[in-house]
C-alpha positions in Angstrom: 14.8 -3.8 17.6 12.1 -5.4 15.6 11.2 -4.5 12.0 8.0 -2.1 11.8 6.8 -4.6 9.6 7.1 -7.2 12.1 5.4 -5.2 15.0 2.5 -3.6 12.8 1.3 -6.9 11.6 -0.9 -8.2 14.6 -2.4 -4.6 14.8 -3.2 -5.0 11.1 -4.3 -8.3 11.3 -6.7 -7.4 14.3 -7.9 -4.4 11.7 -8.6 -6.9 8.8 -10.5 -9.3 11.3 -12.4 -6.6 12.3 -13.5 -5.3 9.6 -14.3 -9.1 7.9 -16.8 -9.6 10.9 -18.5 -6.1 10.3 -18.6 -6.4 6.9 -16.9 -3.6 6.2 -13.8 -4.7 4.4 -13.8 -1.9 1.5 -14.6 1.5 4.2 -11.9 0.1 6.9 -9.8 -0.4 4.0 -10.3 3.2 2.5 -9.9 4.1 6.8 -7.2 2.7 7.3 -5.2 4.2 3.8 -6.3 7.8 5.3 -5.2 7.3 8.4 -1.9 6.0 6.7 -1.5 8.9 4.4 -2.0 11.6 7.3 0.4 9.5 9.8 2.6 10.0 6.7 2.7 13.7 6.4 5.4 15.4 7.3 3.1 17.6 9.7 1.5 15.5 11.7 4.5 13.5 12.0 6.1 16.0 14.0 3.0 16.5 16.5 3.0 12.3 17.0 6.4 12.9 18.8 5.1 15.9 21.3 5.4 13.9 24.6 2.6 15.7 25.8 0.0 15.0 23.9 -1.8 12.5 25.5 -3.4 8.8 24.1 -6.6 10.2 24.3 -6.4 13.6 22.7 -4.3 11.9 20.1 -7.1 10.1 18.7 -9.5 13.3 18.8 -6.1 14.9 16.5 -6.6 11.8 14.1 -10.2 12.1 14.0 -10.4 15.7 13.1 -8.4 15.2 10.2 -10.4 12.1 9.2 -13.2 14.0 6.3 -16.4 12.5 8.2 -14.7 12.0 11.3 -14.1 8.3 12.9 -16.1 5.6 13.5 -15.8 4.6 17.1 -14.4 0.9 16.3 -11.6 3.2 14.1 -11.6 5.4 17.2 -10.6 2.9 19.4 -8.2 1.4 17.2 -6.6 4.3 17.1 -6.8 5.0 20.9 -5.1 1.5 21.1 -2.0 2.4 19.4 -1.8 5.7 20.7 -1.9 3.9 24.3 0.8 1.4 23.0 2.7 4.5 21.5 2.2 3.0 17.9 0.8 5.6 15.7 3.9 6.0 13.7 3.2 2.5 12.3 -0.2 3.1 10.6 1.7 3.9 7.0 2.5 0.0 7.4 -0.6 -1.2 9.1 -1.8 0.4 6.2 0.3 -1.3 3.3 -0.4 -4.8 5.3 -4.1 -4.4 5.4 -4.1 -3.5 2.0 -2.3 -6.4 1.5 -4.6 -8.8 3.6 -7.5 -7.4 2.1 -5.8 -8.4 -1.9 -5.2 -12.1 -0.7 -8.4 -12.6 0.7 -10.3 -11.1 -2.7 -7.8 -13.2 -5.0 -6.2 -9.6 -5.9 -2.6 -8.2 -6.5 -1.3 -5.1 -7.1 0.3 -4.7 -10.3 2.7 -1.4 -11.3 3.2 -1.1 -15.1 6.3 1.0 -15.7 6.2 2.2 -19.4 8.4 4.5 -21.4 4.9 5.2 -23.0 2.1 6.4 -22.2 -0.4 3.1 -22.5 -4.3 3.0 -22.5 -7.2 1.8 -24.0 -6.9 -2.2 -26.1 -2.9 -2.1 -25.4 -3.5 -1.2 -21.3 -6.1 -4.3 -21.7 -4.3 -6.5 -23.2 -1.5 -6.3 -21.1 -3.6 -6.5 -18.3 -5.6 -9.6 -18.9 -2.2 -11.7 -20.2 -0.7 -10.5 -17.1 -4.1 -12.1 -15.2 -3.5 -15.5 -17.2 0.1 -15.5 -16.0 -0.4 -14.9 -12.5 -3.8 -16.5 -12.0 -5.5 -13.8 -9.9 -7.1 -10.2 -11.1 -4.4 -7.5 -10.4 -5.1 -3.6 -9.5 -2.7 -2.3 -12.0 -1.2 1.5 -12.1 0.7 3.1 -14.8 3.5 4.7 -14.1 5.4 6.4 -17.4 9.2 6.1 -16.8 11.0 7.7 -20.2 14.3 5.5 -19.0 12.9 2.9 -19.8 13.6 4.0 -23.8 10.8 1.2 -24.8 8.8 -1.6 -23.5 7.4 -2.2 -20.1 8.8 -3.8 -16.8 5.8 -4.9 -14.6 5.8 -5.6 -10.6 3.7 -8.0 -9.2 4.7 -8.4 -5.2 8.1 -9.0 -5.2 8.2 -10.5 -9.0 9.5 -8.2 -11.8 9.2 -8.8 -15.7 11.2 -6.6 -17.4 10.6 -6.5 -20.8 11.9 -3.1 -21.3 14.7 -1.6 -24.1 16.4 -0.4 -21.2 16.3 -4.3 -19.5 17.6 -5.8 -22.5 20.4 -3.5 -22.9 21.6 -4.6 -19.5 21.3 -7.7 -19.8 23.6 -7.9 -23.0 25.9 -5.7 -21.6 26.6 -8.3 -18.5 26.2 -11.0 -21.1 29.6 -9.1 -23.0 31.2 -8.6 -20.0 31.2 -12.5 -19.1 
């Protein structure tokens, strides 16, 4: 069986593409992450599976729960994958738009993990050497992980620096045990 990554690209691809010709990268994006989230919930997860609820209703479910209701080009989209029996995927159509939209703005996503709470001069500090060293402007979150003992570890993508007490303690243990 294919991945889910795998089969919700094209759909998120033909969301992206969409929404570059209307313009409306920024609300299809925000769409598209709401959509996610509700697929996501562990209620409306269990009405995606009754087989009787057909394509069409399906997309009147979705757009109820929508605050503001649907667009029809968000309407259809979502009729489309309710006809191809897809819904479950829009948590990863989602995460891959989301993705699409951060390559074609230059962006990243950037989690700063931090035994500390960080803001203000620190937080942009951090941030804009983090910028130089991956030559693109990042969406950064902060998540406080007291594990961590001191220091941060960052993700960008699939890269992680970790600069963290906790990191460096590792590492000299497996340097001892060599």
């Amino acid at each position: 069986m294919a991945e889910i990554s795998t089969v919700a690209r094209p759909y998120a691809e033909a969301a992206f593409k969409l929404a570059q010709e209307s313009g409306s990268i920024p609300a299809w994006s925000d769409l598209v992450g709401s959509l996610g989230s509700i697929t996501a919930d562990p209620q409306v997860s269990g009405r995606l599976s009754d087989p009787g609820l057909q394509p069409a209703r399906l997309a009147e479910f979705f757009a109820s729960l929508v605050p503001g209701g649907l667009p029809p080009e968000a309407k259809n989209f979502v009729l489309m994958l309710a006809e191809n029996g897809r819904v479950e995927l829009l948590p990863e159509i989602a995460a891959q738009f989301h993705a699409l939209r951060n390559a074609a703005e230059g962006r990243a996503d950037l989690v700063i993990e931090s035994a500390f709470p960080l803001e203000g001069a620190e937080l942009a500090s951090l941030v804009a050497s983090l910028e130089k060293k991956f030559v693109r402007q990042l969406n950064y979150r902060v998540v406080i992980v007291p594990e961590l003992i001191g220091g941060v570890r960052v993700t960008v993508g699939d890269e992680v620096l970790d600069a963290s007490v906790r990191g460096r303690l590792a590492q000299m243990a497996t340097a001892l045990q060599s």
